[in-house]
Structures are given as C-alpha cells and as structure tokens.
matplotlib code that plots the C-alpha trace (Angstrom):
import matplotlib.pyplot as plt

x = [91.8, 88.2, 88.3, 90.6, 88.5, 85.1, 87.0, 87.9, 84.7, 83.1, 86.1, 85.3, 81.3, 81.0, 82.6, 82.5, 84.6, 87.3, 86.9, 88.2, 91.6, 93.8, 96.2, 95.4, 91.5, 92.8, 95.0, 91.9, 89.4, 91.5, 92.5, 88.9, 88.4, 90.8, 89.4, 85.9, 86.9, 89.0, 85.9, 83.3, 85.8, 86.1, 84.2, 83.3, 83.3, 79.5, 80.1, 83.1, 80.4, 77.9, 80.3, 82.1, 78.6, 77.6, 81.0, 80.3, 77.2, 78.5, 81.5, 79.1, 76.7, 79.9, 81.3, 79.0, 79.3, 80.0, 77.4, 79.2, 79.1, 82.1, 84.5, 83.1, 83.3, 86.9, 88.2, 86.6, 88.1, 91.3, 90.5, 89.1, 92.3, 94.1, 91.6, 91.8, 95.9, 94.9, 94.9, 91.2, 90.0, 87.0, 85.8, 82.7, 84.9, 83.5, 84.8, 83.0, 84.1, 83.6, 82.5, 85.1, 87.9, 89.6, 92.2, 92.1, 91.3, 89.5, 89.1, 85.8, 86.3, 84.5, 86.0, 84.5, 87.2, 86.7, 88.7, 87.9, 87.6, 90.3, 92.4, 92.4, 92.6, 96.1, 96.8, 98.6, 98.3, 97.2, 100.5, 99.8, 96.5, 96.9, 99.4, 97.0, 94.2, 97.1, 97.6, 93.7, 93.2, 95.9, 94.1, 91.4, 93.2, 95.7, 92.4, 94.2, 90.8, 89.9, 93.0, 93.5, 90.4, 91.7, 95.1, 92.8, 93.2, 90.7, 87.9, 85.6, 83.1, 79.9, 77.1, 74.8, 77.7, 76.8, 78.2, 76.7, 74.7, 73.8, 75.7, 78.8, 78.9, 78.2, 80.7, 83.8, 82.6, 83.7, 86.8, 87.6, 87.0, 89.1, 91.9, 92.4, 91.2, 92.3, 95.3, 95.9, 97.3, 100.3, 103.5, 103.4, 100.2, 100.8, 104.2, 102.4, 99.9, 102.9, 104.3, 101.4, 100.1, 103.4, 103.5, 99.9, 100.5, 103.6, 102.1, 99.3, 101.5, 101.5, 105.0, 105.7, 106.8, 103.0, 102.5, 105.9, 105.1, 101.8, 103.3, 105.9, 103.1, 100.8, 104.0, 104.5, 101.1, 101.1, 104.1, 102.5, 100.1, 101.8, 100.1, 99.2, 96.7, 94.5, 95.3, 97.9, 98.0, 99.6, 101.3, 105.2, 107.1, 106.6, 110.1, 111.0, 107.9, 108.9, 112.7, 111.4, 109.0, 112.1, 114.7, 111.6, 111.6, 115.1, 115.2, 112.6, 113.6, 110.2, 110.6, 106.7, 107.0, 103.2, 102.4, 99.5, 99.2, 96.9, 94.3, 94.2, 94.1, 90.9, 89.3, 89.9, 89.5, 89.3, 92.5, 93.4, 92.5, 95.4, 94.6, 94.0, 91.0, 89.2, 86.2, 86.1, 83.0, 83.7, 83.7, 79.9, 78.4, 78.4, 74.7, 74.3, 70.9, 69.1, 71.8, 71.8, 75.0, 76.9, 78.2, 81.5, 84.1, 87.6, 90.2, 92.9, 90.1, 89.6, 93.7, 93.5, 91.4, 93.1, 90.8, 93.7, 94.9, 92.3, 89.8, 87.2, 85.2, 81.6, 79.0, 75.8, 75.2, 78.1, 81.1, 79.0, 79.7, 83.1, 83.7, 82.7, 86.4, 87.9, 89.5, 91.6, 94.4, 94.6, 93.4, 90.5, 92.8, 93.2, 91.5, 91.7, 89.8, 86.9, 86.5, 83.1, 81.2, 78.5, 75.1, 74.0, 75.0, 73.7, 75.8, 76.4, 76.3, 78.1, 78.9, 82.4, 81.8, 84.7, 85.0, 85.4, 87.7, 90.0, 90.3, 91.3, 94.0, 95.5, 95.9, 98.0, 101.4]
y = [118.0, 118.1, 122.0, 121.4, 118.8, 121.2, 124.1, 122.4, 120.4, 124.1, 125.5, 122.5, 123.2, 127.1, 128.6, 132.1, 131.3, 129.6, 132.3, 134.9, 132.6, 133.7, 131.1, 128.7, 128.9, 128.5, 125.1, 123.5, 124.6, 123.1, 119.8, 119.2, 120.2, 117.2, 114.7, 115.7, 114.6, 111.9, 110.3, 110.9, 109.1, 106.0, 104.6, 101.1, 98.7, 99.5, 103.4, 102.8, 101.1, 104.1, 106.5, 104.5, 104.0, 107.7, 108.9, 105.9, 106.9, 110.4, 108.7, 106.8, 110.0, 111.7, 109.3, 106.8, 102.8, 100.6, 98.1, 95.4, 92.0, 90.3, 92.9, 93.9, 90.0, 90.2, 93.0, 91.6, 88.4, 90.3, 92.5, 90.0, 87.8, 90.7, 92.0, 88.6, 89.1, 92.0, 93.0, 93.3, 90.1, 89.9, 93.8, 93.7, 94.6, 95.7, 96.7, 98.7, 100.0, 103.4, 104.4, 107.4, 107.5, 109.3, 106.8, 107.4, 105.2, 105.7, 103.9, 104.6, 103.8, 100.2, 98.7, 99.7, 100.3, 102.1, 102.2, 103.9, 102.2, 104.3, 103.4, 99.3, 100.7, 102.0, 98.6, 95.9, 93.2, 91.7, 92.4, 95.8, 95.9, 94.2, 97.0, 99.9, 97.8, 97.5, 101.3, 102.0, 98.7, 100.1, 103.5, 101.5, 98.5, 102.1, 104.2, 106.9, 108.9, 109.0, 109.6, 112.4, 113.8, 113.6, 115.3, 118.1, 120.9, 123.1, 120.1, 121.1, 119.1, 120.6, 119.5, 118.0, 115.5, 112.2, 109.0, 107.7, 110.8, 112.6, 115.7, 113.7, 112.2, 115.4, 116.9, 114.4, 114.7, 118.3, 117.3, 114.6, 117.0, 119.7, 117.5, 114.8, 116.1, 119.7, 118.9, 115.2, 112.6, 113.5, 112.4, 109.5, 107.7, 108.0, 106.2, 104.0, 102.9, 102.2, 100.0, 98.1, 97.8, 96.6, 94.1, 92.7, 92.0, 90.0, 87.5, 87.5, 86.0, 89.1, 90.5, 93.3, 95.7, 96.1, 99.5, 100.9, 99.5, 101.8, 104.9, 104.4, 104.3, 106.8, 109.4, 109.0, 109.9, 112.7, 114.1, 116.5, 118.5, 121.7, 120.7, 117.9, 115.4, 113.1, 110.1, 110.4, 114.2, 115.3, 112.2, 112.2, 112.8, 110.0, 108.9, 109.0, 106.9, 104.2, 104.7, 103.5, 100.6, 99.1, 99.8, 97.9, 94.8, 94.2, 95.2, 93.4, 90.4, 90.1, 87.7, 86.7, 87.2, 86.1, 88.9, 86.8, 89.5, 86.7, 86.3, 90.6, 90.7, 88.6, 90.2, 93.9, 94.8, 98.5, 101.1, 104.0, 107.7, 110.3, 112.8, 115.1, 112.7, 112.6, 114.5, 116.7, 118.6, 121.7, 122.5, 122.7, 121.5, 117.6, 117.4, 115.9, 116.1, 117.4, 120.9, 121.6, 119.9, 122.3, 121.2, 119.7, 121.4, 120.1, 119.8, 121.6, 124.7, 124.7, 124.4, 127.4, 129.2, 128.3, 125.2, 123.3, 125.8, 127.7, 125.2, 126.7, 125.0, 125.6, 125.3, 123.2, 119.4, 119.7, 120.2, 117.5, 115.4, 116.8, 115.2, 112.2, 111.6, 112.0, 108.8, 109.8, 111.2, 114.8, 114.1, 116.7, 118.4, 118.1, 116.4, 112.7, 114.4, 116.0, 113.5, 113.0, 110.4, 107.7, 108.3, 105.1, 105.6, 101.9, 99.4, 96.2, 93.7, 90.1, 87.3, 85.7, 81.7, 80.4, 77.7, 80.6, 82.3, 79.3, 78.4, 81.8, 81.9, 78.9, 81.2, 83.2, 82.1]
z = [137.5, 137.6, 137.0, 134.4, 132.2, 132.9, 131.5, 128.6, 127.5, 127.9, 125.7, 123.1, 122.9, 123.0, 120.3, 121.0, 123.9, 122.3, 119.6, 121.9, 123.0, 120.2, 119.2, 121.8, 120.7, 117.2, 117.7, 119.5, 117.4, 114.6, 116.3, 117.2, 113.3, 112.2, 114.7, 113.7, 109.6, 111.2, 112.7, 110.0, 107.5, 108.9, 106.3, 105.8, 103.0, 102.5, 102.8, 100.4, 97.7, 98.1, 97.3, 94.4, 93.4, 93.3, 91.5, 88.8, 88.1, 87.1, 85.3, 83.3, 82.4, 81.2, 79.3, 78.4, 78.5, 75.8, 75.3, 73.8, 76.5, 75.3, 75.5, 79.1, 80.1, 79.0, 80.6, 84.0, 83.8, 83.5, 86.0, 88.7, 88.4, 89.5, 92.1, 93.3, 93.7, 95.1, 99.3, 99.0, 97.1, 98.2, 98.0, 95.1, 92.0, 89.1, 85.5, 83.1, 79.6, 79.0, 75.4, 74.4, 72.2, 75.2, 76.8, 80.5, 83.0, 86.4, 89.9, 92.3, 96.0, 96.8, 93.5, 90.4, 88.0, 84.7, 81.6, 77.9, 74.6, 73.7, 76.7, 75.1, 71.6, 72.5, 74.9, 72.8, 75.4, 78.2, 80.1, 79.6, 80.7, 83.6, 84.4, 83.6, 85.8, 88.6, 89.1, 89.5, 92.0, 94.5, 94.0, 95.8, 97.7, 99.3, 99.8, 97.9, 97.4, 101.5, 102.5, 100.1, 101.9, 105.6, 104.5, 103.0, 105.0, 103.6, 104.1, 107.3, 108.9, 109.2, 111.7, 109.3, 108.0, 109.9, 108.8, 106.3, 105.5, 102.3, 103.1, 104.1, 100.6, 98.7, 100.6, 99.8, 96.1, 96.5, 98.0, 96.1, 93.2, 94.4, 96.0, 93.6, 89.9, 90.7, 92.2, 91.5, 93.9, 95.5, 94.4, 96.7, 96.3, 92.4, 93.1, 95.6, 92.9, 90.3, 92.6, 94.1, 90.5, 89.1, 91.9, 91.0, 88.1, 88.3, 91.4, 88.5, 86.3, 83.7, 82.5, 85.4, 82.6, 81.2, 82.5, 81.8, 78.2, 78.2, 79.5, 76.6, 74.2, 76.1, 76.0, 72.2, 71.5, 74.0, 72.6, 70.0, 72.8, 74.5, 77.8, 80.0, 78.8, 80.5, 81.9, 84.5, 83.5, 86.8, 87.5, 87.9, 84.6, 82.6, 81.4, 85.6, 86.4, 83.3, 84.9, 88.5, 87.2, 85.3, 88.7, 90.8, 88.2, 89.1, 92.4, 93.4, 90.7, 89.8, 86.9, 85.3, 81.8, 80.3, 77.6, 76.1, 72.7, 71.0, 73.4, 73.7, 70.0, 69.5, 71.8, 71.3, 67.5, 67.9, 67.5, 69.8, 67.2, 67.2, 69.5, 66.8, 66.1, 69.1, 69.2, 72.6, 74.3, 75.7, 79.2, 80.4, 77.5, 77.9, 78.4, 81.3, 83.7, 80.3, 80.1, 76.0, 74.3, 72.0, 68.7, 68.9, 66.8, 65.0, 67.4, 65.5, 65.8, 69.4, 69.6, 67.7, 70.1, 73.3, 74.3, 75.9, 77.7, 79.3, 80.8, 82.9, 85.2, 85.1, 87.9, 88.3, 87.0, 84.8, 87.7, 89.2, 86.7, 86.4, 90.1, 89.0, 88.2, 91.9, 91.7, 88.4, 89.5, 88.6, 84.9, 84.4, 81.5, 77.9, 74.6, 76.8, 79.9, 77.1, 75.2, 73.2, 75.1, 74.1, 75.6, 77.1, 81.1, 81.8, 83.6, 81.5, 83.7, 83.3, 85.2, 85.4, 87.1, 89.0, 86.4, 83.6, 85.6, 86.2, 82.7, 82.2, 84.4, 81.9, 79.4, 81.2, 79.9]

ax = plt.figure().add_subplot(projection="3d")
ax.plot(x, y, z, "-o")
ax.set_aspect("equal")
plt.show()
C-alpha cells in the first residue's frame, strides 16, 4: 500500500509523468482539476462581498446610479423585508437603482441587488416588485453564480489562484462572464430562482403572482423585437415560466394577496419608454475607464443595420465591464442589455432603522 500511495502522490505532482498515461493520466489530471476549483471556491461570506463588490462596481460604471435618495430608500425597504424572509437574512444586502431606461435587473454575489429605473417604470406595484427582487435574492440566497462556476468545465485552476487572491477573482469574472451572461443560467437555477422568489414574496406578505404579473408586462413590450432582449433574455420561454408560477400558487396554496399599488405609485413617478425609445450604446463604446463614447444613434437605424442581431464582444475595459453583469442571467443581448446609462457610478447610500422598517411592514396589506 505504501508503494501504492508513493506512486500516486508522484503521478499527482509531476506532470510529465501523468502526461504520458493516456487515459488514465487524463481522468486524474482532470479529477485533481475539479478538486483543485472545488477547493478554491469555497468561498466565504466575506469572499462572497469582495466579489459582489468588484462586479457592482463595473455594473454601476456601465450603467450609472440614480441619485435620487427617496426612491433608493424605497426600493430597500422593499427589498430588506424580503431579504429578511429570505435564507440568508442577515448577509449585508444592498439595493441600488441603476439610472437607464433599460429594464433589467441584476444580483452580485454577497447581496447587492440592482434594478433599472426603467425596470420600476414598467413595475405597477409593490407585489410585482417584490417578485422581480425575489428572483435576483435566490440568485444569491442559491449561489447560482458559484455554482455555475464549479459546473464550468472549461474553468481551470491555475497556480497563482489562491483563495482570496487577485487572480482567483479576475478569473471567476471571466467565468462568470462566459458561463452566466454568455450562456445564461441553466434551465434549473432560472426555475430555482422563480420558485424561491415567488415563495419570498408570499411569506412577505406580497401577492405570489407579482412576478408572473411582470413577465406578462415585460413579454408585451418585448413582443415587437425579432430577438431576445434583456432581462431574463435566455431564461425559459416566458408564457411557460408565467404557466409554472401560476401551477406553484395553487399547488403550493400560497394565498397572500397584499398588492399595495398606492404606496408604489407615490413613490415611483417615472414610466417604462417603448423599446423603440431607449437610447442604446453600441458594443465597445460605453466609455468606461476613459475609452471615447461614440454618438448614440436612433434605434430604428441600428435595427436597420443589424445592431440586434450581430452583437460583438469587444476586448479591453469594456468586456470588463461587460462581466460586470455575471449575475444576470444570460441577459448581455438586445436594446435592454445596451441601454444608454447615467454617468454618476457612486453608491447612494441610505439607511433603513428597524423602527422604519417595521412601520413599513404595516403597509403591507
């Protein structure tokens, strides 16, 4: 036995041996591969934060952050009642408005949650976005974006990727990037988060129907574009996902009904623009880390030439920024995904007291 383990540990450290073992050399060098990203993913709530950190800071440059106090303290009241209903109530959550007309929505890991102006422009109610919030909490609560990453075949471990280390954290940008906004969540964790976010909502009190009430909207105003458009882009067929939410209301006889419309509506003044409206950046030209931004053109012209339909990804600061989006869910496509952003990248900070948040909750009805 003692042979036995020697021969191995010296098959494990010299590669040029195992190299030569054909398949055998192949299956080890492979299993030691997945333990290696196994191990160096076993990230903890602080390594969660630093990463959600770094991709919300890219987020922001992108887009932008709406500097408007009252509308930011309202959509974190909403959002803490349901983080707080959450599995993970006592992670740091944070909400911040993005300032685009785009609607999309987007989750970092470590809880910080982002959703567009335009995303509560189209929202009608608190119901519904408590359901929107839902979906990118269990993104976070379900640590959709890591385990993407360890069921990544094509990510690899490379010496220099210590926990906790700089290359470790560039490195699951890229694979967040390629594995999540390239190819979207898989079919399951999308479903996952419908569930899990339908569920929050209703031990929040909200009406469980919220987000099937969004998609509804989301597909009407989708339904003009010949290709997938931002949020929930690659997500499963919309009418199915609406289809499911409704089946799990009743099986699950999930039965709060609060909508509380009034309270949304003097709080949120601002409409969702037709898509045809929203101003879009092209591909490379957002202007981030001081790259020259291109003129925006009309987006019936860039239909015209193709724009929708034959995104490119380009290299440097802007696909940086690009993977700032690895929690989204497959939604780096169409006029939503490009939307002209606001320029201030600054966190607006406010505080929610536990006396404001329990006289919120009363309103919930």
């Amino acid at each position: 036995m003692k042979h036995a383990a020697f021969a191995l540990a010296l098959i494990l450290t010299a590669s040029p041996v195992y190299a030569q073992l054909g398949g055998i050399g192949r299956r080890i060098t492979q299993a030691k591969d997945a333990k290696d990203a196994y191990d160096v993913l076993k990230m903890s709530e602080a390594d969660e934060r630093q990463l959600g950190e770094q991709v919300s800071a890219l987020v922001r440059k992108e887009f932008g952050v709406l500097q408007d106090a009252a509308v930011t303290k309202y959509v974190t009241l909403v959002g803490t009642v349901m983080a707080q209903a959450s599995t993970r109530p006592n992670l740091q959550w944070e909400f911040i408005v993005l300032d685009t007309d785009g609607v999309n929505a987007f989750a970092a890991p470590g809880g910080i949650v982002h959703i567009t102006r335009g995303a509560l422009g189209l929202i009608k109610s608190e119901a519904e976005l408590a359901g929107v919030l839902g979906h990118e909490l269990a993104h976070v609560t379900k640590k959709h974006t890591i385990n993407s990453i360890k069921k990544n075949k094509g990510f690899k471990v490379t010496s220099d990727m210590a926990p906790g280390s700089t290359a470790l954290f560039s490195a699951l940008a890229n694979a967040a990037y390629d594995n999540i906004v390239e190819k979207g969540f898989d079919r399951g964790d999308e479903e996952d988060a419908d569930q899990e976010g339908l569920r929050l909502a209703n031990k929040a009190s909200y009406a469980p129907n919220g987000l099937a009430t969004f998609l509804g909207k989301l597909a009407e105003r989708n339904k003009t574009t010949p290709t997938r458009n931002g949020l929930f882009a690659s997500h499963p067929e919309t009418q199915g996902r609406i289809e499911k939410l409704s089946n799990q209301v009743t099986s699950e006889k999930l039965a709060a009904a609060a909508l509380v419309q009034p309270r949304y509506a003097s709080n949120i003044k601002f409409e969702a623009k037709p898509l045809t409206e929203v101003a879009t950046v092209v591909a490379g030209t957002r202007g981030v880390a001081g790259e020259e931004k291109k003129e925006e053109k009309p987006e019936e012209e860039k239909k015209k030439k193709g724009f929708l339909g034959g995104l490119k990804l380009s290299g440097g600061k802007q696909q940086e920024s690009t993977q700032a989006s690895a929690s989204a869910g497959g939604r780096a496509v169409g006029t939503d995904r490009h939307a002209k952003g606001g320029e201030n990248p600054s966190k607006l900070t406010v505080k929610v007291t536990p006396a404001e948040l329990e006289e919120f909750r009363k309103g919930i009805a």
